[in-house]
N, C-alpha and C positions, 0 to 999 in steps of 0.2 A: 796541318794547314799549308806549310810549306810545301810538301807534295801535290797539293792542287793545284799552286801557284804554278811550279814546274812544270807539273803536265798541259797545264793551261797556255806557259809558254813555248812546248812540242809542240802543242794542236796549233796552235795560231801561225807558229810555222809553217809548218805543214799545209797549212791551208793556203798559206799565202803564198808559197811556190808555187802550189799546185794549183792557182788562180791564176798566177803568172802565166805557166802553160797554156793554159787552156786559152787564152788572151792572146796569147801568139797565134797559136793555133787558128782562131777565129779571125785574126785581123789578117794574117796570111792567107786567107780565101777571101776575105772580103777584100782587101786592096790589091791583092793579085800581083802580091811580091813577096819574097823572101821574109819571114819577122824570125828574129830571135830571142831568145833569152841567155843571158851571161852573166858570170860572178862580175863585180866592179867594185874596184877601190876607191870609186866618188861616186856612187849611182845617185845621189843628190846633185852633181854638180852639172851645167849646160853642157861640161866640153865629156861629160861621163862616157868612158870606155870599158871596155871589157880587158879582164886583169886575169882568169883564169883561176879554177882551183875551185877558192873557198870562196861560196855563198855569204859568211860572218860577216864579211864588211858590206853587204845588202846585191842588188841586183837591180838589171835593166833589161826590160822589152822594145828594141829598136825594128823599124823595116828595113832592110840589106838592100837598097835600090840597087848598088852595083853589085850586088852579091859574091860581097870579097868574105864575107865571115865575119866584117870585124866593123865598129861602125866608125863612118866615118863625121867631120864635122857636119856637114850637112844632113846628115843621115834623121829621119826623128825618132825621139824617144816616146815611144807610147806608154812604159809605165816604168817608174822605179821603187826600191824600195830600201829605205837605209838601212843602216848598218844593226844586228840583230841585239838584242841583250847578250852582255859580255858573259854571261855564263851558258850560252849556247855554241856551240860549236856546227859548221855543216860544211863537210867537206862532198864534191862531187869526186868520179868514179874516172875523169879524166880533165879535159882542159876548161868544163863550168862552161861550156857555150853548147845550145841546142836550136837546131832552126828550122822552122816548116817550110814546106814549099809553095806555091799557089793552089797547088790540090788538098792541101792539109797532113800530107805525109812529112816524117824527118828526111832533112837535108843529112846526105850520107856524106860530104866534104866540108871540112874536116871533121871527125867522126863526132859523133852528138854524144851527148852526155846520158847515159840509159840508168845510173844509181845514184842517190843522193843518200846522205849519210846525217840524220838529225840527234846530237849527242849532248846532254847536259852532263854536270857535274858529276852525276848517279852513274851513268854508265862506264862501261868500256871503252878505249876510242880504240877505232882500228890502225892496226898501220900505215904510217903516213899521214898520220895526222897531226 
């Protein structure tokens, strides 16, 4: 039973990243600006930023009106999501921020996040984790 539980907590990850994405993706053609996604150490909180790295403490979907990469206070949050059950681990592949353009393509400045890493208790972690 506990191994359902566990996989149950992968899947639901997984999915909720990868709803993230897609979220961005969508609203950065539909509003015809920059959106991203990024790891954040308050992605619950109004002044939430992006902190880089690890997913674990949750994530933010912001629009980049001045498309600096990074948001700012005025900036809005389209979606967040808190911090993940403490026996997950999710480290990204560089600095945890990825951002579409107005045509739906990755923003290549600074370089986007292309691996994410979903690791519970059971596995291996890779290095640098």
């Amino acid at each position: 039973m506990s191994d359902f539980i566990r996989n149950g907590r992968l899947t639901a990850t997984a999915n909720d990243l990868l709803h993230s994405y897609q979220l961005a993706r969508t609203e950065a053609i539909k509003q015809q600006q920059n959106v991203y996604v990024c790891a954040s150490a308050n992605p619950t909180s109004a002044s939430a930023n992006c902190s880089g790295g690890s997913f674990s403490t949750g994530w933010i979907v912001f629009a980049d009106t001045d498309r600096s990469g990074q948001r700012e206070a005025t900036e809005t949050i389209i979606e967040s999501h808190a911090a993940l059950d403490s026996s997950l681990t999710v480290k990204a592949d560089s600095n945890g921020l990825t951002g579409y353009s107005t045509s739906g393509v990755l923003v290549t400045a600074p370089a986007p996040t292309l691996n994410i890493t979903i690791c519970d208790s059971r596995g291996t972690k890779p290095d640098g984790f």
